[in-house]
C-alpha positions as CSV (number, residue, x, y, z in Angstrom):
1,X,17.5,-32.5,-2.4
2,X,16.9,-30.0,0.3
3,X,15.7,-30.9,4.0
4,X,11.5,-30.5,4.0
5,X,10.2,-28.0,5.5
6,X,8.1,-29.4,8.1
7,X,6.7,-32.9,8.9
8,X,3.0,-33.2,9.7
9,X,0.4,-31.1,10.1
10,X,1.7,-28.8,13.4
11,X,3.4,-25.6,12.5
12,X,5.2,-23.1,14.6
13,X,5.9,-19.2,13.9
14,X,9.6,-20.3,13.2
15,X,8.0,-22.5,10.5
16,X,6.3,-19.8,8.8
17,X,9.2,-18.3,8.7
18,X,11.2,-21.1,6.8
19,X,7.9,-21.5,4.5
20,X,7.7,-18.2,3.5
21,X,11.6,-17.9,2.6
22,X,11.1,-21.1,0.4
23,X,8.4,-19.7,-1.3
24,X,10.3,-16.5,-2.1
25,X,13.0,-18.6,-3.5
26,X,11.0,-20.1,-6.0
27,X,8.2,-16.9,-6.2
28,X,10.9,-14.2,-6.7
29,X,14.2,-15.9,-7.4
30,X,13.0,-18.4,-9.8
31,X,9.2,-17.6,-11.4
32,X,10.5,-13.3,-10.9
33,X,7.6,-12.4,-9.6
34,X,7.5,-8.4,-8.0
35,X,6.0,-8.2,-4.6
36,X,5.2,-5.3,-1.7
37,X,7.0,-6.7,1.5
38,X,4.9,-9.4,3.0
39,X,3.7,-9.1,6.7
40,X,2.2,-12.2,7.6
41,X,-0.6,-12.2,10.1
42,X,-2.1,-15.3,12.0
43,X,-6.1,-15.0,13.2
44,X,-8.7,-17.2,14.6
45,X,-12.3,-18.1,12.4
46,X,-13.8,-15.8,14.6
47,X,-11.4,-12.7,13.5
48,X,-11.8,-14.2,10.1
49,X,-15.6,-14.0,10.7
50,X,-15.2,-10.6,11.3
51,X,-13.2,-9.9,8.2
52,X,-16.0,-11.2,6.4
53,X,-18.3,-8.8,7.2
54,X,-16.4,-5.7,6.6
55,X,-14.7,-6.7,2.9
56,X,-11.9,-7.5,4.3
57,X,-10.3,-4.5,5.4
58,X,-8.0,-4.9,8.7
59,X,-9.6,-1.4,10.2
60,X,-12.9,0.0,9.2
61,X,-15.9,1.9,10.7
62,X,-18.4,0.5,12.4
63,X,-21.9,0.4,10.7
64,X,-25.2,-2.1,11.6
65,X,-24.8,-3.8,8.6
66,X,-21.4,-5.2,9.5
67,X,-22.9,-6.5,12.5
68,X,-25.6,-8.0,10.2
69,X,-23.2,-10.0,7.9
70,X,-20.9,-11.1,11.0
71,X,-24.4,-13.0,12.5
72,X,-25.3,-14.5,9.4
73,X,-21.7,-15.5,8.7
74,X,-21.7,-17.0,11.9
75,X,-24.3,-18.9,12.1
76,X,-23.6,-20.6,8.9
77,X,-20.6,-21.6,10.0
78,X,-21.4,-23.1,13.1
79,X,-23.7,-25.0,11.4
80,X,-21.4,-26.5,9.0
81,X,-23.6,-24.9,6.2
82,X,-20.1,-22.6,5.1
83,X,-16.4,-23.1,5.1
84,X,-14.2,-19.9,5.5
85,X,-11.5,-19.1,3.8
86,X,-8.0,-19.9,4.5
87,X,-6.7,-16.3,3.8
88,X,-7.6,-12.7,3.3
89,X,-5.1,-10.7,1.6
90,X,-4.7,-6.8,1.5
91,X,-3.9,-4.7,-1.2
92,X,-1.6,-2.3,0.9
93,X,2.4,-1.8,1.3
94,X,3.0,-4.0,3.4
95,X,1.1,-5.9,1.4
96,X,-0.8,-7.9,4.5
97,X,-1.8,-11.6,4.6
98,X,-4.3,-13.1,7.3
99,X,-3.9,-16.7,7.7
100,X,-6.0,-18.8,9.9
101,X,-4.7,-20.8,12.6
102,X,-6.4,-23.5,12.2
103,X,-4.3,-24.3,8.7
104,X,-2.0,-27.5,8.4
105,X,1.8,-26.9,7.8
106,X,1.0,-27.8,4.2
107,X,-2.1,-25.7,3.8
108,X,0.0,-22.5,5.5
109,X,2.2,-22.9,2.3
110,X,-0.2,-23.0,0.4
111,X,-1.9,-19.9,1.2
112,X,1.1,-17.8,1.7
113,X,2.4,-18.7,-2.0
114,X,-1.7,-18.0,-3.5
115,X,-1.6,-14.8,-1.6
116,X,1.5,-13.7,0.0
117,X,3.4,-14.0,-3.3
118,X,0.4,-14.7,-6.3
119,X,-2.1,-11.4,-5.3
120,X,0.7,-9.0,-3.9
121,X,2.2,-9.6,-7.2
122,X,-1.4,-9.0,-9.1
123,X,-1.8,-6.0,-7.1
124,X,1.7,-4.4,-7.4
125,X,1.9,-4.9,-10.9
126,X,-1.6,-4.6,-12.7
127,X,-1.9,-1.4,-14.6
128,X,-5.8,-1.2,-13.1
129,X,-4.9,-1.4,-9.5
130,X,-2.1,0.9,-10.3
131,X,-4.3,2.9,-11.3
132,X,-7.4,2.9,-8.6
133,X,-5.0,2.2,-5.4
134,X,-2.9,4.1,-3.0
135,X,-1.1,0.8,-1.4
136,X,1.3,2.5,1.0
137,X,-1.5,5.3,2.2
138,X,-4.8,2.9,2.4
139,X,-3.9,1.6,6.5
140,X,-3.3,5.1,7.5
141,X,-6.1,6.3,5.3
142,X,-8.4,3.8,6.8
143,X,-7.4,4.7,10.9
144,X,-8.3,8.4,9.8
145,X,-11.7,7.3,8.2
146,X,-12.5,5.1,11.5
147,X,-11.4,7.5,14.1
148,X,-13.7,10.5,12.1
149,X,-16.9,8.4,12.1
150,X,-16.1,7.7,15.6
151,X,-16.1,12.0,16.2
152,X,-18.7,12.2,13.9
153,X,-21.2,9.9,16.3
154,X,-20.5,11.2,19.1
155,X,-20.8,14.7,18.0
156,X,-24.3,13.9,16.3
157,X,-25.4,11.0,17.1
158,X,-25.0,7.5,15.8
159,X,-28.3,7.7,14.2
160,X,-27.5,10.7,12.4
161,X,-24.2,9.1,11.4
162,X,-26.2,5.6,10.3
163,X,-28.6,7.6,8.2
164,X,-25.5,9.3,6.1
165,X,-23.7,6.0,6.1
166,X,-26.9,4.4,5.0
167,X,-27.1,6.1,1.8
168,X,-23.6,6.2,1.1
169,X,-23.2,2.2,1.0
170,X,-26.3,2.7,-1.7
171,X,-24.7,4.7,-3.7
172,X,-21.1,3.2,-3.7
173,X,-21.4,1.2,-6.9
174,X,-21.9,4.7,-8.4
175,X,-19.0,6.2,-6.7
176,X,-16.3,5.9,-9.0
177,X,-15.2,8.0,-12.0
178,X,-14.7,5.2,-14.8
179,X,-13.6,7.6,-17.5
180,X,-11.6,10.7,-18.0
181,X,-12.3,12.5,-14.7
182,X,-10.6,10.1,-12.6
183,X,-7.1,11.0,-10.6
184,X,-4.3,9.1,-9.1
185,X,-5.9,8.3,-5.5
186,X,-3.4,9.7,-2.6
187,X,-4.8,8.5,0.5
188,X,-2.1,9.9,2.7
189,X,-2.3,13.4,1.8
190,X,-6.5,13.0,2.4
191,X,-6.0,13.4,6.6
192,X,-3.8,16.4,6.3
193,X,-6.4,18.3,3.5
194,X,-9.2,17.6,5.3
195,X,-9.7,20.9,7.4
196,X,-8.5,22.5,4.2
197,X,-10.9,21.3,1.4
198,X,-13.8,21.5,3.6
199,X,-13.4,25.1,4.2
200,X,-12.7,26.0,0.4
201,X,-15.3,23.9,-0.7
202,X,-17.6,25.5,1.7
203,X,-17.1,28.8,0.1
204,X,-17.1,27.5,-3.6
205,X,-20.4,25.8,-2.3
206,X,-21.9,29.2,-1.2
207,X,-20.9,31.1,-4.0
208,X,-22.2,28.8,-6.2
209,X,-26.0,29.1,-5.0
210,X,-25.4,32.8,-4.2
211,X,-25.1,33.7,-7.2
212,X,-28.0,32.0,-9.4
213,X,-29.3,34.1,-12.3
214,X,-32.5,36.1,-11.3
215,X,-35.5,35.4,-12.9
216,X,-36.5,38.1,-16.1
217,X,-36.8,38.1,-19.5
218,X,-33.2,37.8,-20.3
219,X,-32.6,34.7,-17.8
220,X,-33.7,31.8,-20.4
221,X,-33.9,27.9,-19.5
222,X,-31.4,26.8,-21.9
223,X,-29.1,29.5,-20.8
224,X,-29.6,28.6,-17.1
225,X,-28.9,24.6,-18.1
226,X,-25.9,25.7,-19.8
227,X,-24.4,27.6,-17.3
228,X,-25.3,24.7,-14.8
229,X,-23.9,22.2,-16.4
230,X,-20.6,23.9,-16.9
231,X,-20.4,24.9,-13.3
232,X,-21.3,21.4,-12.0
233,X,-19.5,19.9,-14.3
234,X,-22.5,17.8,-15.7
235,X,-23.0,15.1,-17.2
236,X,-21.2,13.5,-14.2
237,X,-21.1,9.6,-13.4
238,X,-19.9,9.6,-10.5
239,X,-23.3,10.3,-7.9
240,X,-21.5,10.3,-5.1
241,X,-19.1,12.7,-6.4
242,X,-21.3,15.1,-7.5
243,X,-23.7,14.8,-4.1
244,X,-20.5,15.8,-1.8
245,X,-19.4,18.4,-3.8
246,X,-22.5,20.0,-4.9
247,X,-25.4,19.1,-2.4
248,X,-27.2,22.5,-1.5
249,X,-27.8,21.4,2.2
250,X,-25.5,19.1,3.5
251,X,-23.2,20.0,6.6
252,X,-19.6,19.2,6.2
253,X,-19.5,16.8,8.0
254,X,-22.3,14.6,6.1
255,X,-19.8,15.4,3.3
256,X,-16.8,14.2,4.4
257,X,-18.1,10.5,5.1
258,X,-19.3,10.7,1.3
259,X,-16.0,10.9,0.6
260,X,-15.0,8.7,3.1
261,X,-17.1,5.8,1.4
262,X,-16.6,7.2,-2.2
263,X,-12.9,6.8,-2.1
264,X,-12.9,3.1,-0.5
265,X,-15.1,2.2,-3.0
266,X,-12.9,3.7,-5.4
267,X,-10.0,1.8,-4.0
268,X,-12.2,-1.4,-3.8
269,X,-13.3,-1.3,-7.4
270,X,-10.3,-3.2,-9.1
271,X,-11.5,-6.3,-7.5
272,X,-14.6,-6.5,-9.7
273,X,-12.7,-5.7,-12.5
274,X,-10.1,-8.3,-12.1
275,X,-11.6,-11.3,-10.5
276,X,-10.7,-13.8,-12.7
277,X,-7.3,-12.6,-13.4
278,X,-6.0,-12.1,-9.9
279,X,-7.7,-15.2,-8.4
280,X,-6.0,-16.9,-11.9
281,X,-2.5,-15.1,-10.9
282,X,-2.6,-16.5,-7.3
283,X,-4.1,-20.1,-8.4
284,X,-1.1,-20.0,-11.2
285,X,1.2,-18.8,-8.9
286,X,0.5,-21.6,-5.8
287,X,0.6,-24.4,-8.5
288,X,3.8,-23.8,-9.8
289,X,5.6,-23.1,-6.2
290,X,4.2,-26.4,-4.3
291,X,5.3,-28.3,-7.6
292,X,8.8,-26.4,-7.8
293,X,8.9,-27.5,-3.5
294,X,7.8,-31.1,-4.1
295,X,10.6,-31.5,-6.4
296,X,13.3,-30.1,-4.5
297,X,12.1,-32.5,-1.3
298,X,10.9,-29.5,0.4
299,X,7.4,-30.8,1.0
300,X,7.1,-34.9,1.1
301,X,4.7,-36.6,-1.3
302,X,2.2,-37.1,1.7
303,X,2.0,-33.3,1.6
304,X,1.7,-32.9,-2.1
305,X,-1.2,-35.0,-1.8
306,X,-3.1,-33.1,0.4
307,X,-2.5,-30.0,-1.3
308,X,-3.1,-31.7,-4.6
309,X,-6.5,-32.3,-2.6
310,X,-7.4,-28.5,-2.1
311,X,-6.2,-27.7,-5.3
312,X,-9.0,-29.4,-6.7
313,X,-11.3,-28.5,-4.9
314,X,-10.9,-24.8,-5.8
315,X,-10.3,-25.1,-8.9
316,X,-13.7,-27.8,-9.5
317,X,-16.1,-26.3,-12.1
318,X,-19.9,-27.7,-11.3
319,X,-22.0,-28.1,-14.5
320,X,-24.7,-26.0,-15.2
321,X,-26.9,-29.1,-14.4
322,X,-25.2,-29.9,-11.3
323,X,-25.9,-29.1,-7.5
324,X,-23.9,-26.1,-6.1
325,X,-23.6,-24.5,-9.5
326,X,-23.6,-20.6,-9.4
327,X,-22.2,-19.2,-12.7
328,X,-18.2,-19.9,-14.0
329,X,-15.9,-20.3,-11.0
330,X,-13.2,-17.8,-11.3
331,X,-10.3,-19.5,-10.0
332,X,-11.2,-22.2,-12.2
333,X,-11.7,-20.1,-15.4
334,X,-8.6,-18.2,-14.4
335,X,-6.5,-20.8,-13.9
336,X,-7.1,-22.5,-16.9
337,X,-6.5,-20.2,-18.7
338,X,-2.9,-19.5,-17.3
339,X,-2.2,-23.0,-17.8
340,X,-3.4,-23.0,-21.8
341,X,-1.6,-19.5,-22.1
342,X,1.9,-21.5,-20.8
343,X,0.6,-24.5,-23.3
344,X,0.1,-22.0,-26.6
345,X,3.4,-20.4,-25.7
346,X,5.5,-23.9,-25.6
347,X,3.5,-26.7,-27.3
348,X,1.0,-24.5,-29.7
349,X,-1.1,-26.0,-32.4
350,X,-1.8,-24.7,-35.8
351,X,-4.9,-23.5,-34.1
352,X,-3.5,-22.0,-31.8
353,X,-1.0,-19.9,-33.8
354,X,-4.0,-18.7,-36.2
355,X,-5.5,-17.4,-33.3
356,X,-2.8,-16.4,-30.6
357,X,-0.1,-15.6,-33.1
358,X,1.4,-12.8,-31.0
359,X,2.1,-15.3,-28.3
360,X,2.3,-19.0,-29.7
361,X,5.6,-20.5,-29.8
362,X,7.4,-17.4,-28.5
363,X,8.7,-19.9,-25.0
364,X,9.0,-18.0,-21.9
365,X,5.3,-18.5,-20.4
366,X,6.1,-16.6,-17.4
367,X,7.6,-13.6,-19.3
368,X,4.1,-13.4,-21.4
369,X,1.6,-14.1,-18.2
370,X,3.4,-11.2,-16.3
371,X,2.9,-9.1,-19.1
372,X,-0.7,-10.0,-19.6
373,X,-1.3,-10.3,-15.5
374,X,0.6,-6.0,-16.1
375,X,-1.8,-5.2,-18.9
376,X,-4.9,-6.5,-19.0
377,X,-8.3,-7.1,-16.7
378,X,-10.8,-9.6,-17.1
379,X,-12.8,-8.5,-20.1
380,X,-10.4,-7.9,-22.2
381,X,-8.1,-10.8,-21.2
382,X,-10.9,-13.1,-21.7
383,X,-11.7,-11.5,-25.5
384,X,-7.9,-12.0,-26.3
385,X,-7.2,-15.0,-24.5
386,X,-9.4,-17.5,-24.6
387,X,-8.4,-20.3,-26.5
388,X,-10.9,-22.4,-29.2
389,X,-9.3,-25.9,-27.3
390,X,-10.0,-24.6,-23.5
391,X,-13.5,-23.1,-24.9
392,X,-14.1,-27.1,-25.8
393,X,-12.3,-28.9,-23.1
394,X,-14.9,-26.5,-20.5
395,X,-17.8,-27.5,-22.7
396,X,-18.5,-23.8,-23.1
397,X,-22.1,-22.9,-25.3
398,X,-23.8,-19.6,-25.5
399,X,-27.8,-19.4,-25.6
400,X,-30.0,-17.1,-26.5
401,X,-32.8,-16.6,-23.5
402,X,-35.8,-14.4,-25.4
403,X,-38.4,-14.0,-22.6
404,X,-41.0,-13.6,-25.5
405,X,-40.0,-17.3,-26.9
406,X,-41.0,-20.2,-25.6
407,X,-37.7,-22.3,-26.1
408,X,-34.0,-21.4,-25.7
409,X,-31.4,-20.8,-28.7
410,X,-27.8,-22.1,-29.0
411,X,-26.5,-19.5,-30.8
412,X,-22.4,-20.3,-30.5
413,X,-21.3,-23.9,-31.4
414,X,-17.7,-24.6,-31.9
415,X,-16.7,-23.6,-35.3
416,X,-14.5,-20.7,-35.7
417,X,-18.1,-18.4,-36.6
418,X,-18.7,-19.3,-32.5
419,X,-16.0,-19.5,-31.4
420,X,-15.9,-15.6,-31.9
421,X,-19.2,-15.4,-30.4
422,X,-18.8,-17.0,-27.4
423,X,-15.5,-15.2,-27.1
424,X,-17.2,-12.3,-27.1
425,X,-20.3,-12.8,-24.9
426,X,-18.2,-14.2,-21.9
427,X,-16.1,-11.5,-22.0
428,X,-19.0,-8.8,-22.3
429,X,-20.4,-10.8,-18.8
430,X,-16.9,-9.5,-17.2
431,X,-17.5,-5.7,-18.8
432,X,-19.0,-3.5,-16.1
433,X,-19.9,-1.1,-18.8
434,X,-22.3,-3.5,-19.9
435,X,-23.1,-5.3,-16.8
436,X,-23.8,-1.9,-14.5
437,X,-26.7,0.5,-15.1
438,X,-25.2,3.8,-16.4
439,X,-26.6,6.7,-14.7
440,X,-25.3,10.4,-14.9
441,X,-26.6,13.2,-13.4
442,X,-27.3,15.8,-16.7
443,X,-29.2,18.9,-15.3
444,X,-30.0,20.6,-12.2
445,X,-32.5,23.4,-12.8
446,X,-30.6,26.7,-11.1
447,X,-33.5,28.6,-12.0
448,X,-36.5,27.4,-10.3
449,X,-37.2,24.2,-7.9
450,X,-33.0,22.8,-7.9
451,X,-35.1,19.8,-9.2
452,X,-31.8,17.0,-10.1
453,X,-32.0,15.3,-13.5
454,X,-30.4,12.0,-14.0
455,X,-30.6,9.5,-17.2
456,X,-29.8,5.8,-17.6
457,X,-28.6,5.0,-20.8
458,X,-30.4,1.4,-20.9
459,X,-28.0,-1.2,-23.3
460,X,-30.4,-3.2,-25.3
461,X,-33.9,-1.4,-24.1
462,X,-33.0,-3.1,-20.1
463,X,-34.7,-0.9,-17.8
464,X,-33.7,-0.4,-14.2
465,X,-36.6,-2.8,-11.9
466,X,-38.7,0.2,-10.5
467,X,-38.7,-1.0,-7.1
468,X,-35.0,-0.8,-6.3
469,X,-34.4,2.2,-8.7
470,X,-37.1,4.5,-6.7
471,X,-34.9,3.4,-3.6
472,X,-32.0,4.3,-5.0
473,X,-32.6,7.5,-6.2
474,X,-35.1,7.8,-2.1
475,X,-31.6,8.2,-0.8
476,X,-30.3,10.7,-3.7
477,X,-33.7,12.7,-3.3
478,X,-32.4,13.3,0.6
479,X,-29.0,14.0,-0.1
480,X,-29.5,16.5,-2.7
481,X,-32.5,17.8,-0.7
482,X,-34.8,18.8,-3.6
483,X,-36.9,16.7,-6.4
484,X,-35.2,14.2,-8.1
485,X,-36.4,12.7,-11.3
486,X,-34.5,10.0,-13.9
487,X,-35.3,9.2,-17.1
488,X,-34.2,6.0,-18.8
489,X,-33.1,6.3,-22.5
490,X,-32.4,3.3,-25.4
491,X,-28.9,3.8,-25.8
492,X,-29.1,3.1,-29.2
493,X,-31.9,4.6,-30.2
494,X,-32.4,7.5,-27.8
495,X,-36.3,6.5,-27.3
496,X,-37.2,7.3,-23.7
497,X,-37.9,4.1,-22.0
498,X,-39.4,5.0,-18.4
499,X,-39.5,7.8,-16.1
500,X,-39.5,8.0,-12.4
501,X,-39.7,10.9,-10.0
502,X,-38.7,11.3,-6.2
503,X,-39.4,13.9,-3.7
504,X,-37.2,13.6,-0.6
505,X,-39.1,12.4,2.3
506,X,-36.8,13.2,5.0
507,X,-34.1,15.4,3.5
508,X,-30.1,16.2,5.5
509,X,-29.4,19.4,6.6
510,X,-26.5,21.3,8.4
């Protein structure tokens, strides 16, 4: 039995210390977990209040609405109406941890194994952060963004600034190429092309509109569509995208801070995709290292208790019927279903092999989560992994909620028929392809008014609610600087839905 790590609630930075090599003995020397080096930072509520309102990101730009989130935040908390939580972690290299103060010894260990050790290990080693995220250049990347708003404001004004920064947060969620058009992000090489790729761009930009086809009787529309399309590279998802590059009248600078919110969002977007996994990871993760510490007489039983305590109380799953309830808690979902993926992999039932066979019986658990944890995000992890036995022991059902019926339908019981179904359906709920609206732009029309043509392939005949769509495509109507109209088409059957049409009211300019 080893010596415990501390006694009591009181820690010191020397105690940190001692936790966080413990937990790496058991993280990475025993569980083999993979992590960016870990820098552990210690802040107050107020710091953490602050973290709150601008997601979370150790440096960011300043913006009204941060302010906004930070007072509401706030005066919550003062109130007792909100907790806040124990840490914030960052995806970067270092990957950094923020810690409060306030924390007991025991709940410092806590934290540092869920974060320090169960997210940097989500975030090194999932192939959709891999993908989306530039650890080692987002810190740098994130001073350059700050100091260039900074320039930008006092150059032109922080209302001029707001205005661009205004429609940018709008248009974040459709900043991001989801399909073949997206790149490996490099943040650190962003700074030093700046200068560069606004002054090529500039001239692409110009040449572009320089050289539109005249109007005469061998200039036809379909021609003029075709050549815009290929020239804009249309149909394009990504708005934001397309508005920085190809916006008639913005000024470079109302460009670059496009960018600058397109790629964070870009870098952000794993988290939405993951949720349930990574929160799962860490949850997983924390479980198995204050049980691995209890039993080596690292942490006393008084301890182990009161994290036992908090453990439950994240991972506590109100009923639909019950007060507080808000949808599936992720850290409950995932970490149930780490705990019946370790179960199928040592102690599997017939059930279980007829559905899992690929991992039931094969021993190992922590050899098959860090492959799934490597390989998978939430949708898919859900469809492949969710057991019939946790499906009952969460009392999971799946209605039917037909506006034009007067009563709700079960539609999934638990037979192996709904099983499949409501397999399916929570994992379609995960599926930003089916949870996001769609939109492309498809046609700019070089020939005549610029007027921009977008379409929303609706899933399932759901329209976009006009009020929020014509303020959405308000701020796309001032960036672009001309008309901008959207139709909304069945995705299945290509029957035109709705239409709406914008002219910008107060359009940027150079």
């Amino acid at each position: 039995m080893s010596q415990p790590l501390f006694s009591g609630e009181e820690w010191s930075y020397d105690t940190i210390q001692r936790i966080h090599d413990a937990v790496a003995e058991v993280a990475v020397g025993e569980l083999g977990l993979s992590i960016y080096p870990n820098q552990i930072e210690i802040i107050t509520a107020e710091q953490m209040l602050d973290a709150y309102a601008s997601t979370g990101m150790p440096i960011f730009y300043q913006h009204w609405s941060f302010g906004k989130h930070f007072s509401r935040h706030e005066t919550l908390y003062r109130k007792g109406m909100m907790g806040l939580a124990y840490e914030i972690v960052i995806n970067s290299n270092p990957c950094i941890s923020y810690v409060m103060e306030g924390n007991t010894a025991m709940m410092q260990t806590l934290v540092i194994a869920h974060a320090a050790f169960g997210h940097n290990h989500f975030f090194k080693n999932n192939q959709t952060f891999r993908e989306f995220t530039d650890p080692a250049g987002i810190l740098d990347y994130l001073k350059f963004a700050k100091a260039y708003i900074a320039d930008c404001e006092e150059k032109h004004g922080e209302a001029a600034v707001e205005r661009v920064l205004d429609a940018a947060h709008a248009l974040q969620p459709n900043g991001v190429h989801r399909s073949g058009k997206r790149r490996k992000l490099d943040l650190l090489a962003e700074e030093a092309r700046q200068r560069d790729r606004r002054a090529h761009e500039a001239r692409i930009h110009n040449e572009l509109w320089r050289t539109l086809p005249a109007r005469g009787p061998r200039s036809k529309p379909e021609d003029a569509r075709n050549m815009a399309a290929q020239r804009l590279g249309l149909p394009e998802e990504n708005i934001l995208f397309f508005l920085e590059r190809h916006a008639p009248r913005l000024a470079p600078w109302q460009r670059e801070i496009l960018r600058i919110t397109r790629l964070i969002g870009h870098y952000l977007h794993p988290q939405r995709l993951t949720k349930v996994m990574n929160e799962g990871c860490a949850t997983y993760t924390h479980y198995r290292v204050m049980e691995r510490l209890h039993e080596t007489g690292r942490i006393g039983d008084g301890a182990f208790l009161e994290f036992l305590g908090s453990h439950t109380n994240v991972v506590a799953q109100p009923g639909f019927d019950q007060p507080g309830y808000s949808g599936l808690n992720p850290y409950a979902l995932g970490f149930a279903m780490m705990r019946d993926i370790e179960r199928v992999a040592t102690k599997p039932t017939d059930e279980d092999r007829a559905w899992m066979p690929d991992i039931a019986g094969r021993g190992d658990p922590m050899e098959i989560l860090k492959d799934i944890w490597a390989n998978y995000r939430d949708d898919s992890f859900i469809a492949q992994y969710l057991s019939p036995r946790l499906m009952r022991e969460l009392k999971l059902f799946s209605i039917e909620d037909d506006p034009d019926e007067k009563e709700l339908v079960v539609n999934a019981i638990h037979d192996e028929r709904g099983y499949r179904r409501l397999r399916r359906s929570l994992a379609r709920r995960y599926d930003i392809s089916e949870t996001d609206p769609m939109l492309e732009v498809v046609s700019v029309d070089l020939l005549g008014d610029r007027r921009l043509v977008l379409e929303h392939k609706a899933l399932e005949g759901r329209v976009l609610a006009a009020g929020p769509a014509r303020k959405t495509l308000q701020y796309v109507a001032d960036l672009w600087g001309y008309d901008v109209e959207m139709s909304e088409i069945d995705a299945a059957s290509g029957k035109a839905l709705a239409e709406h049409q914008v002219r910008p009211s107060h359009p940027f300019g150079a």
